[in-house]
PADREN-969046 format. One line per field, with one value per residue: residue number from 1; residue in one letter; x, y, z of N, C-alpha, C in turn. Coordinates in steps of 0.05 Angstrom, whole numbers. Example, Ala and Ser with C-alpha at 12.3 -4.5 7.8 and 13.67 -1.06 7.14 Angstrom:
# residues 2
pos <- (1_2)
code <- (a_s)
n.c1 <- (264_257)
n.c2 <- (-114_-45)
n.c3 <- (156_142)
ca.c1 <- (246_273)
ca.c2 <- (-90_-21)
ca.c3 <- (156_143)
c.c1 <- (264_258)
c.c2 <- (-66_1)
c.c3 <- (156_157)
***
This chain:
# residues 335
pos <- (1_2_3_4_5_6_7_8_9_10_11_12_13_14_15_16_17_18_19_20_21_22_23_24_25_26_27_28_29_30_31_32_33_34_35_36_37_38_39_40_41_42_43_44_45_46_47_48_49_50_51_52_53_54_55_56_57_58_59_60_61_62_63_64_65_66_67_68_69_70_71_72_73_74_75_76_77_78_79_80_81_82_83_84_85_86_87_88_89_90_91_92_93_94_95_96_97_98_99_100_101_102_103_104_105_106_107_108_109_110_111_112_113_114_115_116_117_118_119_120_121_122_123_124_125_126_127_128_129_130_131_132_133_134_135_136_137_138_139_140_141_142_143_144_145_146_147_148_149_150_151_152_153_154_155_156_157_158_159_160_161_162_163_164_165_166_167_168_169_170_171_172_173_174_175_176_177_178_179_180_181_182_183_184_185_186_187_188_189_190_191_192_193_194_195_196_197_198_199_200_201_202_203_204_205_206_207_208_209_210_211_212_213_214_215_216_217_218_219_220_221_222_223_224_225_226_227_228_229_230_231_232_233_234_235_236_237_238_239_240_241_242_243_244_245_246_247_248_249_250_251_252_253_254_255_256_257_258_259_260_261_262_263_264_265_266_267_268_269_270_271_272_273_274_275_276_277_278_279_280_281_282_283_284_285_286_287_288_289_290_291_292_293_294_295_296_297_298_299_300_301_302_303_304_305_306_307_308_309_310_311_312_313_314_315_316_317_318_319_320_321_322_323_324_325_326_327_328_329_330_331_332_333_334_335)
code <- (x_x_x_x_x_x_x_x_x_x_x_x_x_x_x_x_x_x_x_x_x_x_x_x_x_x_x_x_x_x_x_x_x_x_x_x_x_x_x_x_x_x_x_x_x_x_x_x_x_x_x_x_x_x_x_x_x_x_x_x_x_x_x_x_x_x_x_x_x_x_x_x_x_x_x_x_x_x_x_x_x_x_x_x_x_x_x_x_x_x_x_x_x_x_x_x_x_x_x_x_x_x_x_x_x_x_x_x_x_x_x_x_x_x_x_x_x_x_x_x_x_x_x_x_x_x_x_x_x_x_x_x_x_x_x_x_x_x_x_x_x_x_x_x_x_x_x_x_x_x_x_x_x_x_x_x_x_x_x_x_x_x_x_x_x_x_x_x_x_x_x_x_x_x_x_x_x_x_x_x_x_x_x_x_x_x_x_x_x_x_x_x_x_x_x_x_x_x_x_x_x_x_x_x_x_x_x_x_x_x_x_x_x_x_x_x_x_x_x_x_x_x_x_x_x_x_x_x_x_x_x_x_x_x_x_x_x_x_x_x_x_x_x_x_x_x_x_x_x_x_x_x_x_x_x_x_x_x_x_x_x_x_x_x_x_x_x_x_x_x_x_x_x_x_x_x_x_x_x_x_x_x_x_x_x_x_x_x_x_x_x_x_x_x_x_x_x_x_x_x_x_x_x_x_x_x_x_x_x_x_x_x_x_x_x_x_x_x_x_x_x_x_x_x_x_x_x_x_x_x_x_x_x_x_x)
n.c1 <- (28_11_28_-20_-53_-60_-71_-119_-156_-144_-176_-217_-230_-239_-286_-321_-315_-345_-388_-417_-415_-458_-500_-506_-508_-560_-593_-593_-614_-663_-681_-732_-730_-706_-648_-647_-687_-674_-631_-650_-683_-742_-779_-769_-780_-807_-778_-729_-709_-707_-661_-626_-626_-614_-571_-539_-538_-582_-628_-630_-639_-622_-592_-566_-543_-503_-475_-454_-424_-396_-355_-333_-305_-263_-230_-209_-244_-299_-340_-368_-383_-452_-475_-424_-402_-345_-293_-304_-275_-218_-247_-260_-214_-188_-214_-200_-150_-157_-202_-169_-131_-154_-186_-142_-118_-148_-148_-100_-103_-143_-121_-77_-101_-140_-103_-84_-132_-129_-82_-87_-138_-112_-79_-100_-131_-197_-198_-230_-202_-206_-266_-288_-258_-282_-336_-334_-307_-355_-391_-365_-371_-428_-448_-462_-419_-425_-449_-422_-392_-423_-437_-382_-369_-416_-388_-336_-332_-371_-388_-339_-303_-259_-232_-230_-295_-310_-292_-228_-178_-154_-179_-136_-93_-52_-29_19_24_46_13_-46_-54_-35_-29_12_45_55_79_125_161_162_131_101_73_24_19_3_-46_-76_-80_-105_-152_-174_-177_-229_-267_-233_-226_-283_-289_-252_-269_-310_-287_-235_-251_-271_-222_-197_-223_-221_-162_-142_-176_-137_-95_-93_-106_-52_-21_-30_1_54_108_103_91_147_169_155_181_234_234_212_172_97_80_125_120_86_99_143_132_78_58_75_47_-4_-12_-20_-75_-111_-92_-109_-165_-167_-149_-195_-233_-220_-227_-289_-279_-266_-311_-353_-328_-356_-411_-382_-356_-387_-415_-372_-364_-320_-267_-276_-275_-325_-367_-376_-404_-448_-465_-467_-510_-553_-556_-570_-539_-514_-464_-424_-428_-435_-373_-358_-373_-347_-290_-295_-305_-259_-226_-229_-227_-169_-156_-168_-148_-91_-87_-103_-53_-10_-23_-6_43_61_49_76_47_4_41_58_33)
n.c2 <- (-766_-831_-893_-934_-908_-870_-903_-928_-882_-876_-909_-905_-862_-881_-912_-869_-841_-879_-882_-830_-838_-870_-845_-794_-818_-844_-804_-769_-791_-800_-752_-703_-692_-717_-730_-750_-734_-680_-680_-698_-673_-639_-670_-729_-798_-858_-907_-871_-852_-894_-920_-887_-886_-935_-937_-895_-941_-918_-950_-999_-1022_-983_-999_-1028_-1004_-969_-1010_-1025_-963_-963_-998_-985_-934_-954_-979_-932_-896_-857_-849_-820_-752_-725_-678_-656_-698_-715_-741_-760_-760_-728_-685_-654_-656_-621_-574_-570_-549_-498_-484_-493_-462_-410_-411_-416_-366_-341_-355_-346_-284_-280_-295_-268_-218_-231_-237_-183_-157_-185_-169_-111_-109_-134_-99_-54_-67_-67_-14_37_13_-47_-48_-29_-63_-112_-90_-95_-143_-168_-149_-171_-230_-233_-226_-261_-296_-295_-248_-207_-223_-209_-153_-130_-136_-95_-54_-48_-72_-33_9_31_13_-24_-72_-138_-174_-219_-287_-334_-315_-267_-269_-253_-272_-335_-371_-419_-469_-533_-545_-532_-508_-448_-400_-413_-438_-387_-354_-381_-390_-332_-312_-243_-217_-247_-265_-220_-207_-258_-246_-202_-212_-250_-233_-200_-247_-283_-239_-236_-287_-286_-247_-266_-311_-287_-262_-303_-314_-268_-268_-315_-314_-263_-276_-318_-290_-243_-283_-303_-255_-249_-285_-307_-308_-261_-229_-225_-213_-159_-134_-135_-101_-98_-74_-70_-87_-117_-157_-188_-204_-233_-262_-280_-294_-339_-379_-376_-384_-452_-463_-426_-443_-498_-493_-464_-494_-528_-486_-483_-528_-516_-465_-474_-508_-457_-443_-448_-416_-372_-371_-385_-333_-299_-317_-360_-401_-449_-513_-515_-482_-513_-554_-528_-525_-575_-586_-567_-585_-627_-668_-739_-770_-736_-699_-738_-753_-703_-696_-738_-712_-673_-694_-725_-682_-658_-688_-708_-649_-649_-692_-679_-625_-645_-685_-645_-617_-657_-654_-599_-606_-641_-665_-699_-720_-750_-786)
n.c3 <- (273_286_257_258_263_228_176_201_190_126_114_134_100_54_62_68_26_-14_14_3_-62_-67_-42_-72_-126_-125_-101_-146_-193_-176_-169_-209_-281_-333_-361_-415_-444_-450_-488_-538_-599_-607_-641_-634_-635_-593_-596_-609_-567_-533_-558_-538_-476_-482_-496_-457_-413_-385_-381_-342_-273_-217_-171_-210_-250_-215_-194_-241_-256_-213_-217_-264_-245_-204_-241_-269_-296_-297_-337_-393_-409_-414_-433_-460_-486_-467_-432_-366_-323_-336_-356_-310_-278_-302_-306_-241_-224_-228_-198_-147_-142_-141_-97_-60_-71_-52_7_25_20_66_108_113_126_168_203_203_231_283_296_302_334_384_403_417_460_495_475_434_384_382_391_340_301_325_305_254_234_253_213_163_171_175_129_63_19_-36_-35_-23_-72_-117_-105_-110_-159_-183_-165_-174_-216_-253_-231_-218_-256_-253_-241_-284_-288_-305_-323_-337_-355_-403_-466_-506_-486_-485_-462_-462_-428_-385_-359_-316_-283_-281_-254_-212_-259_-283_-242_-230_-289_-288_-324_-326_-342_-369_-310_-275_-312_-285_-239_-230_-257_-221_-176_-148_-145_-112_-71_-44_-32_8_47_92_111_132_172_210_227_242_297_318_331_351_403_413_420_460_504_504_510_567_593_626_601_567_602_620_572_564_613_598_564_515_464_454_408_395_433_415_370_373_420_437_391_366_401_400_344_325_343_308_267_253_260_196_165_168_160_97_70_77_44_-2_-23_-23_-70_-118_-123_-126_-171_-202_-213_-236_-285_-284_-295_-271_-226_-193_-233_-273_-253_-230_-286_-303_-270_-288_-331_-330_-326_-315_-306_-303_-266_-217_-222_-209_-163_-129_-137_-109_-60_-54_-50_-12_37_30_51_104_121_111_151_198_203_200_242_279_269_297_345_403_437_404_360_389_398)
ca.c1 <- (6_25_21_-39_-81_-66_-85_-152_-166_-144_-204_-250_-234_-243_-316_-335_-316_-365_-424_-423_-426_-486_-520_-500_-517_-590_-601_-591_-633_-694_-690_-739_-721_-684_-629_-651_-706_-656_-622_-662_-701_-768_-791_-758_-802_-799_-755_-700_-716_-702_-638_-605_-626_-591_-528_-523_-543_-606_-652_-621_-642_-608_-571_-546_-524_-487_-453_-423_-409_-371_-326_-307_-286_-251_-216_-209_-266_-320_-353_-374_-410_-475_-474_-404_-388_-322_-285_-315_-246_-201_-256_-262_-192_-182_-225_-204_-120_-168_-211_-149_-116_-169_-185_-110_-108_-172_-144_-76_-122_-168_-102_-68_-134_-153_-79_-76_-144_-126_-52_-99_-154_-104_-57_-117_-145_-204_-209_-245_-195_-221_-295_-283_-246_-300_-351_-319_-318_-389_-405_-359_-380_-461_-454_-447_-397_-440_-465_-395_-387_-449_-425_-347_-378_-427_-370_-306_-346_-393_-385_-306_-283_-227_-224_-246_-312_-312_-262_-204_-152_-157_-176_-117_-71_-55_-4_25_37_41_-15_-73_-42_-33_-27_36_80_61_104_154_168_169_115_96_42_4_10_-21_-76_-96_-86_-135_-176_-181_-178_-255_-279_-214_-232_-312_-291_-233_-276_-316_-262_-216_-266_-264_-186_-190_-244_-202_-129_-152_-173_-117_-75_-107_-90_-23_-10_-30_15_78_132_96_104_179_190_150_200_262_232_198_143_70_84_147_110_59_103_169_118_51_36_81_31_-36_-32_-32_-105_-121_-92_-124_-191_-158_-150_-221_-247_-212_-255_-308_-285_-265_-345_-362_-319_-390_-437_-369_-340_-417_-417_-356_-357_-293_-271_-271_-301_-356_-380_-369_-419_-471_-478_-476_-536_-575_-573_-578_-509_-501_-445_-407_-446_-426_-353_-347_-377_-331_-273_-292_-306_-235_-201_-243_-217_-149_-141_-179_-121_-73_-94_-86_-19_7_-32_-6_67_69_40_89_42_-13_57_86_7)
ca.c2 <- (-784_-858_-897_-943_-878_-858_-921_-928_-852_-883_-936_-889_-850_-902_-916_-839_-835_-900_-872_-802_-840_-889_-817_-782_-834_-842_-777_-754_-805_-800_-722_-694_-676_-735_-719_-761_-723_-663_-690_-708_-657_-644_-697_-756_-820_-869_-914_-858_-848_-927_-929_-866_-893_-959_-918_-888_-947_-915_-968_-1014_-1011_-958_-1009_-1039_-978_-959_-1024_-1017_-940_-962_-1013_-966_-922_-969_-971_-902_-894_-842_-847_-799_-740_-732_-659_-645_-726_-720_-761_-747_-747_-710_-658_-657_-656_-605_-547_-568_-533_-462_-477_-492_-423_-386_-424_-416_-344_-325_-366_-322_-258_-280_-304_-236_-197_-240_-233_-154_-151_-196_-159_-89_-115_-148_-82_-36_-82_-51_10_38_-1_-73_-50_-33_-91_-133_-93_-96_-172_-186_-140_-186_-255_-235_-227_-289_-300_-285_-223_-193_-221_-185_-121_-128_-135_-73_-30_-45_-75_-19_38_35_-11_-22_-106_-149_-185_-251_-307_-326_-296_-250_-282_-252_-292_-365_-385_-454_-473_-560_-553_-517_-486_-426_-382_-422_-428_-354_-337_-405_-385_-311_-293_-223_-206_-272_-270_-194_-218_-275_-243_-179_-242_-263_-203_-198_-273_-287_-220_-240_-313_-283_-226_-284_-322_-269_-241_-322_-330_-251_-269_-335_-308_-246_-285_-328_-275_-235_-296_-307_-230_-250_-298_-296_-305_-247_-208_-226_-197_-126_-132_-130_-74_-106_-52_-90_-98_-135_-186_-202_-226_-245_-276_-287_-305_-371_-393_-365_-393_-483_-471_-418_-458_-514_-475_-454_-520_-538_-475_-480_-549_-500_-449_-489_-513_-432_-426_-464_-398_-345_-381_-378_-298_-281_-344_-367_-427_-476_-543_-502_-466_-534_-568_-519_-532_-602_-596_-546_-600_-666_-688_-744_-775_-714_-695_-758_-740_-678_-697_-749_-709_-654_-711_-729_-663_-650_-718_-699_-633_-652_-714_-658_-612_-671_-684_-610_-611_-668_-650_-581_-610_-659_-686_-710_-727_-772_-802)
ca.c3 <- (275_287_223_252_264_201_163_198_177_97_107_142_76_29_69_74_-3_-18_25_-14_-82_-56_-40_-103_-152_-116_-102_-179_-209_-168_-177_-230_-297_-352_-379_-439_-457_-461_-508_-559_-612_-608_-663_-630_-626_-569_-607_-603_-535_-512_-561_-523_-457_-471_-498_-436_-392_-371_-380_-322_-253_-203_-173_-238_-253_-191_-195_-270_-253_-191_-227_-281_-225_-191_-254_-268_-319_-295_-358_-407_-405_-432_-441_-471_-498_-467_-422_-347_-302_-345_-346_-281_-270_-316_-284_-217_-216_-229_-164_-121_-151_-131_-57_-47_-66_-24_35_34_29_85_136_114_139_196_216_221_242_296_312_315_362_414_405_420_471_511_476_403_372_388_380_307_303_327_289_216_240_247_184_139_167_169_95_52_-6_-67_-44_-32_-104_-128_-86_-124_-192_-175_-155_-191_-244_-264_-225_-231_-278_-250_-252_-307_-273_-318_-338_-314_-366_-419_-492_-526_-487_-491_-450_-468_-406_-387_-332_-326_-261_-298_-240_-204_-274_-287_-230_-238_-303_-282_-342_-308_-361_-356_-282_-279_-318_-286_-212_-245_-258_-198_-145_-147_-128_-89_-40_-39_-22_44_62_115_129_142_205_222_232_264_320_335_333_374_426_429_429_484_522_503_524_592_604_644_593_558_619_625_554_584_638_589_551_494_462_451_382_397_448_403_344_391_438_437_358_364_413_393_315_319_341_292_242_255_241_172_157_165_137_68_58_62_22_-35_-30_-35_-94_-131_-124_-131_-190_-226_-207_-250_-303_-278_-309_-240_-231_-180_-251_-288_-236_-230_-314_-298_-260_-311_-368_-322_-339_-289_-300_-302_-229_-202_-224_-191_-128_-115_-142_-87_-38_-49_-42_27_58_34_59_126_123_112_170_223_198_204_271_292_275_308_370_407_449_389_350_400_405)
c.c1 <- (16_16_-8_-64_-88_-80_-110_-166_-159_-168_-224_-261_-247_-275_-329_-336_-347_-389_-435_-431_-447_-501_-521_-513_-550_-598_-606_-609_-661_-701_-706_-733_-713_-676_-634_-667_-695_-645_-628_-682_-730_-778_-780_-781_-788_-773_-731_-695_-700_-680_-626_-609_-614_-565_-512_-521_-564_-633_-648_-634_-623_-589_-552_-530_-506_-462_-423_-412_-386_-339_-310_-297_-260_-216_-206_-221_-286_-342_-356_-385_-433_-478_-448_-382_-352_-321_-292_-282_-227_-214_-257_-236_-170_-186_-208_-171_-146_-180_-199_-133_-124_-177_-160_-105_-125_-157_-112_-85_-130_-144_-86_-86_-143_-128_-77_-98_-143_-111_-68_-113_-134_-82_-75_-141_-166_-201_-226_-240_-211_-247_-297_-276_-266_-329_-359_-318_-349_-401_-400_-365_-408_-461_-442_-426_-401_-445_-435_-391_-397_-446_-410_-358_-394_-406_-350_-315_-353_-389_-359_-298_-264_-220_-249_-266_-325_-298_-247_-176_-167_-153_-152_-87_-78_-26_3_44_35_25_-37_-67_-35_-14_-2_56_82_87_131_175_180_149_94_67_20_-4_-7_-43_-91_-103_-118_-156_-192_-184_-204_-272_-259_-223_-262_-303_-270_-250_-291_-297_-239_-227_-258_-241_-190_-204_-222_-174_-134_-153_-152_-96_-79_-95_-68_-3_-9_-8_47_98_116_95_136_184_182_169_221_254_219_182_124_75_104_135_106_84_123_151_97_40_44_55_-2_-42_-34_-64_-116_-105_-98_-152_-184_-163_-177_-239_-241_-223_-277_-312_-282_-301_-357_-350_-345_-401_-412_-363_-368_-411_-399_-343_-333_-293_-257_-288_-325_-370_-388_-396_-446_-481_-476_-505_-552_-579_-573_-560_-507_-486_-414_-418_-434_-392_-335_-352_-357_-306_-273_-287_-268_-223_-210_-224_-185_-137_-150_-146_-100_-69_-79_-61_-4_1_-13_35_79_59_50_67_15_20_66_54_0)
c.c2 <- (-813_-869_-924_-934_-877_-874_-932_-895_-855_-894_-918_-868_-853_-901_-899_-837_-846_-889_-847_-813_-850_-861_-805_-788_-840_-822_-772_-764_-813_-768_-716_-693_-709_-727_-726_-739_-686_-654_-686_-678_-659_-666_-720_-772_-836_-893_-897_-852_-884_-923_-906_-884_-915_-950_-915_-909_-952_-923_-996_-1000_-990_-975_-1023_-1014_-966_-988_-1016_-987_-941_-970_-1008_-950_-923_-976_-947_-891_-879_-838_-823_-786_-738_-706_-650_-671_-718_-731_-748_-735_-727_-685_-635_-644_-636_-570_-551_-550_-497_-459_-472_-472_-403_-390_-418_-386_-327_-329_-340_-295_-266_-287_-283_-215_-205_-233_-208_-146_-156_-182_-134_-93_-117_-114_-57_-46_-61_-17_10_20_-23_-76_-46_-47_-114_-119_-99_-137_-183_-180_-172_-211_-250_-240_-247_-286_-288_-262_-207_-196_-208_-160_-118_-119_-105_-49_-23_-59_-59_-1_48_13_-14_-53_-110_-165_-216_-264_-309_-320_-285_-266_-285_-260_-313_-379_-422_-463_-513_-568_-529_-499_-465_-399_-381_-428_-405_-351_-368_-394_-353_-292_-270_-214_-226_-271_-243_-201_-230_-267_-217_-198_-250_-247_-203_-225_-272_-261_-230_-265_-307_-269_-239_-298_-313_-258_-268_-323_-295_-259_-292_-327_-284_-257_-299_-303_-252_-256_-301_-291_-229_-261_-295_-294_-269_-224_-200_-206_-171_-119_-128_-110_-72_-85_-76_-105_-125_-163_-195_-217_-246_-275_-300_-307_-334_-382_-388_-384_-422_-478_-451_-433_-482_-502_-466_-469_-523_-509_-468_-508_-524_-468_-455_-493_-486_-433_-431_-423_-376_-348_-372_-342_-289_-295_-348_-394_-456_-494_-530_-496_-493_-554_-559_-522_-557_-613_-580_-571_-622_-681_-711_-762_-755_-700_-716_-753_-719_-680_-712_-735_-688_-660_-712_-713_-658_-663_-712_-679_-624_-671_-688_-643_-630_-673_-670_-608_-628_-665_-621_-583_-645_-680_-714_-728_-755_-793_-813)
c.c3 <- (272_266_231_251_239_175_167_191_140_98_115_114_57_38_70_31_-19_-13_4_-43_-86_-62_-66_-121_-149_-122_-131_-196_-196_-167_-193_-246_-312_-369_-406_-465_-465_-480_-533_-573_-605_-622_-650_-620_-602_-580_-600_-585_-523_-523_-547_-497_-456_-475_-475_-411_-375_-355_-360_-295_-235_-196_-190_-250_-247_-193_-220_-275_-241_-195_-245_-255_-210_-214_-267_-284_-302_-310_-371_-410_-418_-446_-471_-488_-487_-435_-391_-325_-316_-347_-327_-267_-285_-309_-264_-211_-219_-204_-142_-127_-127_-100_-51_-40_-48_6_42_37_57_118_138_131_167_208_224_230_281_317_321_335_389_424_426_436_502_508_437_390_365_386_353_298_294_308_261_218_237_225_157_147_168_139_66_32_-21_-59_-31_-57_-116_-118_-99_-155_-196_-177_-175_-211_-265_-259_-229_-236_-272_-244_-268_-286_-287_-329_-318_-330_-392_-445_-503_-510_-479_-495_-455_-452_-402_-367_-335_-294_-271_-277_-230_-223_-283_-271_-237_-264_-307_-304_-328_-316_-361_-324_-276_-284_-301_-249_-207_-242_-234_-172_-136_-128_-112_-57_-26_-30_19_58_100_133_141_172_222_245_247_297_336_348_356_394_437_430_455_511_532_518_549_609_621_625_564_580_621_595_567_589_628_567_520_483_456_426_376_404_426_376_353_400_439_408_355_373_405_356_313_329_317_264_236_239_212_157_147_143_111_59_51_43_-8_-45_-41_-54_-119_-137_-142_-162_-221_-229_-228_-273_-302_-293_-293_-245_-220_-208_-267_-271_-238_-268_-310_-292_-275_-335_-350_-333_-313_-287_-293_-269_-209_-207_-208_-156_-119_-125_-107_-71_-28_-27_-18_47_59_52_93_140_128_136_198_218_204_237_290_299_284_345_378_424_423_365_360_409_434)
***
């Protein structure tokens, strides 16, 4: 990507970031509900009512508010939450290495799955194969996230216990690790029994979050590979005695995966967004779970926090995507 592309895609950032907190910070404070009144005991007079609301600010207009939110921001101040009195970004930024665990480890499930769904369809092209294929496809994308989660928990929850269905490590350990990545110095470090745990932990939401995205990346890759098989230098291997299996990984899969991974790209923005509903399902301890109690007590500086933390990581790993796109494809490379 040429570097003046790439610097009007930093500003378009910067101005996409901006618009989302405008919306955010509106949105939240013309919603129903005050957080104030949360707060406070039953017995509280209006007196204790006005001095909380100036504590927090409250008693300023929306846009006075939005301003002196923005410019702590700006400085790296998010403010404080209202629920949990602690510091809003480090919170924030504290959940958020558990979400990108668990988005990371779904997304390797769901490109593993879409991948041999993909290699069977094109192998078994035009016969049972490829209709089972394609039907086990439409089953797992008709059916949303959560209710695979609520299915997992059901099954291997209850009926066979056979994973733990809440948290994301086991009380009685308490790894003293120097990040909250837990999952990546398990294995760095090589701790086998921490990493067990926390993959146990996680097997349940991580499969309910690939099980859609995995039919995704098969439906796409399939087709390109179907195509790929047609092509002439996929005849030439035939011709030197290749078996099918051979083409397809020799051959065909170079060319069939920069567009399905493109789509990868884009749909791991939105599965990080699903990790929200999956993360509630099995009290994981992600920013998604961390959000949805945000919005139960009317925390909203801690709301405003998370949104733009998510905002971020979206823009980033959209930024990201193009990049990768742009450097496995000479002609978007050379612009």
């Amino acid at each position: 990507m040429p570097a003046r592309e790439l610097a009007i895609r930093l500003l378009a950032s910067l101005v996409t970031l901006f618009g989302v907190a405008v919306v955010v910070f509106v949105v939240i404070r013309i919603a129903p509900g005050d957080p104030i009144a949360m707060m406070l005991p039953p017995g509280a007079d209006e007196d204790d009512i006005a001095r909380l609301r100036a504590l927090h600010g409250l008693d300023k207009s929306i846009w006075s508010q939005f301003w002196i939110w923005l410019g702590g921001v700006a400085r790296g101040d998010f403010g404080v939450s209202i629920s949990i009195r602690q510091e809003v970004l480090p919170v924030a930024l504290g959940r958020l290495p558990a979400t990108l665990e668990l988005a990371t480890l779904a997304l390797l499930i769901a490109t593993a799955l879409g991948g041999l769904l993909a290699a069977a369809g094109t192998l078994g092209r035009s016969t049972g194969a490829e209709a089972a294929v394609d039907v086990w496809n439409g089953v797992t994308l008709s059916v949303p996230d959560f209710l695979w989660g609520l299915a997992f928990i059901l099954l291997f929850g209850v009926v066979w216990p056979l994973f733990p269905v809440s948290g994301r490590i086991s009380p009685s350990l308490d790894p003293d690790y120097a990040t909250n990545f837990l999952l990546a110095e398990s294995i760095l470090r090589l701790y086998f029994e921490t990493l067990s745990d926390l993959l146990t932990h996680m097997a349940l939401p991580a499969a309910a979050l690939a099980l859609p995205l995995s039919a995704v990346i098969a439906q796409l890759l399939k087709q390109s590979l179907k195509e790929a098989m047609a092509q002439d230098y996929a005849m030439l291997a035939r011709a030197k005695g290749f078996s099918e299996p051979a083409v397809i990984l020799r051959e065909a899969l170079r060319n069939a995966v920069p567009p399905t991974l493109a789509l990868v790209g884009v749909q791991f923005t939105f599965l990080i967004g699903g990790t929200v509903i999956v993360e509630r399902l099995f009290s994981y301890e992600g920013l998604g779970n961390l959000a949805i109690d945000a919005v139960i007590n009317r925390d909203l500086p801690l709301i405003q926090g998370i949104v733009l933390v998510f905002s971020a990581l979206f823009i980033a790993v959209n930024l990201l995507v193009d990049l990768v796109n742009a450097w496995l494809n000479p002609r978007l490379r050379d612009g």
